[in-house]
Every structure is written in C-alpha cells, then in structure tokens.
N, C-alpha and C positions, 0 to 999 in steps of 0.2 A: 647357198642359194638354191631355192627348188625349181624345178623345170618351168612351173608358170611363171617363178620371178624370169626365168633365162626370157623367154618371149613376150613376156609383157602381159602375160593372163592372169585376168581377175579370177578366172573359174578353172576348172577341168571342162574343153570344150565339148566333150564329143562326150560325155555320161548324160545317162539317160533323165537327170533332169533340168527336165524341161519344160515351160510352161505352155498345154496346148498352143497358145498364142504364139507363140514364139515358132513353131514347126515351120518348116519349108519341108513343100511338097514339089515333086515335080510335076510339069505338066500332067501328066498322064494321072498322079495322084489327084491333081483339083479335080481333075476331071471326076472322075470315081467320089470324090467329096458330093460334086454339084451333083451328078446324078442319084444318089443315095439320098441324099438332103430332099429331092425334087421327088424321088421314090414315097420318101416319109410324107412329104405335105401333100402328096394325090393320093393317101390313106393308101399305100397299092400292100398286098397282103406279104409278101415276100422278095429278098433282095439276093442273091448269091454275090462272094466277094471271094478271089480263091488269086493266089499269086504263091512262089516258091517260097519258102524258109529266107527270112530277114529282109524282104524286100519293100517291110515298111507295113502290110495291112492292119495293125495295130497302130502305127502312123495315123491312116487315113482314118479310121475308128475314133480316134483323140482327135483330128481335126474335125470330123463332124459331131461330136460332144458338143466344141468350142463352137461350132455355126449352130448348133440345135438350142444354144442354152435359153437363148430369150421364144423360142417356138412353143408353141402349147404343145408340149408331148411329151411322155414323162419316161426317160430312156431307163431302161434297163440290162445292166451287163450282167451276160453268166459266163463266169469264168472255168467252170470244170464242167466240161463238155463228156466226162468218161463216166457218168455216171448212168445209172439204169434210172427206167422211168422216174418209178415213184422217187428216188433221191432227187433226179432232175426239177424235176413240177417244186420239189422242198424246198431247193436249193432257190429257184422264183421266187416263192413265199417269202425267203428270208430275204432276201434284195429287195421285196415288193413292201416291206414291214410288215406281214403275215403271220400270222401261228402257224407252222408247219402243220399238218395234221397227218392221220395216223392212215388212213388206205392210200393208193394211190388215185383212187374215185375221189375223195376227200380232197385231197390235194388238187386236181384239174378243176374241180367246182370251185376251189377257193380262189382260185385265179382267174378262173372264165368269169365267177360274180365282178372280181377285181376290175375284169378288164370292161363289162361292163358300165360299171361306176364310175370309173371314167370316163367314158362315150357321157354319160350324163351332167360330166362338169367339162364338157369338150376339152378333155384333154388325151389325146393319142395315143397310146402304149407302144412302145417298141424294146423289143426284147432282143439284144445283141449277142448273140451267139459267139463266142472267140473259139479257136481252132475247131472249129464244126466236124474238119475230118473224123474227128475222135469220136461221134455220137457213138449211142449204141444202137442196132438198127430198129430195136423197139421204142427209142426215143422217133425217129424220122417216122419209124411208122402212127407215129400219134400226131406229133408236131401239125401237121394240115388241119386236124382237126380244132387245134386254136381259131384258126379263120372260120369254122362255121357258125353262123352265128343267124339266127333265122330265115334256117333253111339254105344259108351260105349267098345271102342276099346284103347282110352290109359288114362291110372289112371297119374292120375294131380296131384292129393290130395288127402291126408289121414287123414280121422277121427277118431279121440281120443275123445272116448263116456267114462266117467270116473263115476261111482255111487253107489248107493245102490243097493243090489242083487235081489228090485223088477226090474231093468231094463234089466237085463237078462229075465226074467220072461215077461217082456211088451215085447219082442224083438220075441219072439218066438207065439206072437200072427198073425195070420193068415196075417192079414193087414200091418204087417212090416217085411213082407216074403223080399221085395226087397232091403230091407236095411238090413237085417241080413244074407241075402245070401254075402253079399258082406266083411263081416266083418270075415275073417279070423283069425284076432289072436284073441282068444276068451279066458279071463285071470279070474281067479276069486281067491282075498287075504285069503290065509288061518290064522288061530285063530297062534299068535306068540306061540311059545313055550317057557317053563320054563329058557333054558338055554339065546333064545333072552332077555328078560329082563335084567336078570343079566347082559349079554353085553351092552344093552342098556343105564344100570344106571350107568355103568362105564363110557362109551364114555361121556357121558353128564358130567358129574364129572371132566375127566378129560379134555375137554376143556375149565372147567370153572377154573383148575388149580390144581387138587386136583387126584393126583394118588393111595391114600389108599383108603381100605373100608371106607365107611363110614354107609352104612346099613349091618347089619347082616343078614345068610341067612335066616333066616326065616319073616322080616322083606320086604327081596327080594321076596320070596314066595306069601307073602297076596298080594306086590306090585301087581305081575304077576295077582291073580286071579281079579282084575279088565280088564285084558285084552288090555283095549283099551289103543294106546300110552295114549290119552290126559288125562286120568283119571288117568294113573301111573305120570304123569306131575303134577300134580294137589295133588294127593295124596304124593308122595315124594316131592313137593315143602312145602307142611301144615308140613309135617313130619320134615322137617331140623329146619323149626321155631319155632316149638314145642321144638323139642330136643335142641336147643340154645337157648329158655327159660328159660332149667330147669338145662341148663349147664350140658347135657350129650356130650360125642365126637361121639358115636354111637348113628343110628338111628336102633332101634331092635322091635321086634314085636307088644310090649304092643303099643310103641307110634302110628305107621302104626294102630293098631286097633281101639284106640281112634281118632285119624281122622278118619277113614272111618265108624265107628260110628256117632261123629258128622256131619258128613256131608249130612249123608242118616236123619238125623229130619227135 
C-alpha cells in the first residue's frame, strides 16, 4: 500500500501541481492580488512585488493570471531575468510572438510597435518580470523607457518587477530614480502567520481528497516555523511517508521533527 492509499489520498497533496484555481492564498497574498489587479486595470505604469525566497510570490503571480484571464490585457511572463539587454527585449519578442531581431534598437522598436497595437485594439500589455533581482542594471536602466510613449503622456503598459527584497533596495539607488518614480504600487510579502499554515495544510489535503486532520497541532506548529510554503511542502510531503511507514493515521510532532532533523545533515 502507498502512502496516499495509507491516508486516503487521491493525489500527492502538496506538489506543485496545481490548478491556478485552486491556490489558497493568505490574507496578505489576496491582498497583493486585489491591489496588482487594480494597478493593471488603472493602466498605472509600474508594480514592485519583493518578499523572501518561497513565501509564495509566484503564488500571487498565478493567482492574478487566474483573475486577469477574462480582462482585456494581454499578460506577458519573462522568465530569465539574467540576461543582458538586447537578449532581454528577444526574450519579449519571443513570448510576444515576434521575430526576434538582430540589434538591440531593432528589438525595443519591435515591441514599442507591439505594444502600441495593442493600445489600438484596447488591449493592455503587461509584462511580468519574475525574480527581477537578477536584472542586469542595463536592463533597469532602459526598462522606464517602455512607459514613454508621447512624450510620457499615456501609460501603455505595466510592469510587474516580481523578486527578492534586495530589488527594493537596488530600486531606491540614485540611477534607477526613473524607473522607481514610475512604479506606484510598491507591495512587499509579509512572513505567513501560524493560523495561514494550519489553512494551508488543510486546503492541500483536502483537494487531494482528504477532509480530517491528518497533522496534529503541534506537528502544524514545527510545520509553520520553516516558514517558507516550499519547505512546509517538502517537510509535510517526508512527514506522510514516514508516518505510512510506520503505519501511524496521524502525522504529530516527533515525526515533523525527525524529518527536519534529517534533512538539515
């Protein structure tokens, strides 16, 4: 019998798939949803979004996909943030359905046309930035210039700069005065609280099938102080396989501790 027949799971609760729909967010996440969503539909040119390593802001990213879908705006994700200009602008092109083209002048005209063409079938461009920390700073030093657009008189597009909390910190240096000036929703993920968890390992639970406890609170507890989803993911996934080893129904503290013993050697 495998660990899901032991609990009564239809799925592997806590792997990462998952149907946007399906996410539970915590307060503080909807929150960062509503306001980013609300950023998008007042056309505002720029969003900053910065919280520690696993604490979900690709989370919040996939739940405002899921509220954007039916919105006239046509989103677009760049997923490698390390790249130098002219590969960056390519890298749009090719997300955008573009011919990538050969200068990096080439490349910004083909996307500024882009992003015109759409303003003329009212549809919004928004270009979602993931780990932003990583830009290179001649990517940041160009980036504002997206938002100009006759004479910097009407916002086209909105950038979703998504990262670690050193890109707050790079943002507020002198030389990215013009791209921080422009970025009005300014979000930063706070640390979940005790009671998120506990919701969190329920919801996973029960869309794998499974409405009872199946961790004890104090098992919920240790869960929480790793903090980060992916490491309560991680830890509660070792934690069920362990506990349908040994043929317990409950997963309770001793066993949470012995994973995350083992796992720190």
């Amino acid at each position: 019998m495998s660990w899901l027949d032991h609990f009564g799971l239809t799925q592997a609760p806590f792997g990462k798939a998952i149907a946007d729909a399906d996410l539970w967010l915590t307060p503080a996440k909807a929150d960062a949803v509503a306001e980013i969503a609300e950023a998008i539909s007042e056309c505002a040119t720029g969003v900053l979004l910065v919280g520690d390593s696993g604490l979900g802001k690709s989370c919040v990213l996939r739940a405002l996909r899921h509220q954007l879908a039916d919105a006239p705006v046509r989103l677009t994700y760049c997923h490698n943030a390390t790249l130098g200009r002219r590969d960056f602008y390519r890298q749009i092109c090719r997300a955008l359905g573009l011919s990538p083209k050969a200068t990096a002048a080439a490349v910004f005209n083909a996307v500024g046309d882009y992003i015109k063409e759409l303003s003329c079938e009212q549809l919004h461009p928004v270009f979602v930035i993931d780990e932003a920390h990583l830009l290179h700073q001649d990517v940041l030093d160009h980036l504002h210039i997206l938002a100009n657009y006759e004479w910097d008189s009407r916002p086209l597009v909105t950038l979703v700069m998504a990262g670690l909390p050193e890109l707050w910190d790079r943002m507020l240096l002198r030389r990215n005065r013009s791209l921080w000036t422009r970025i009005h929703t300014r979000l930063r993920l706070p640390d979940p609280e005790p009671g998120d968890t506990v919701e969190y390992v329920r919801h996973r639970l029960a869309l794998a099938g499974v409405d009872r406890e199946v961790f004890t609170s104090d098992a919920l507890a240790l869960l929480h102080e790793g903090s980060a989803v992916r490491d309560i993911d991680r830890l509660a996934t070792t934690s069920l396989k362990h506990a349908a080893r040994d043929q317990h129904n409950l997963v309770d503290r001793g066993i949470v501790v012995n994973v995350a013993n083992s796992h720190q050697r």
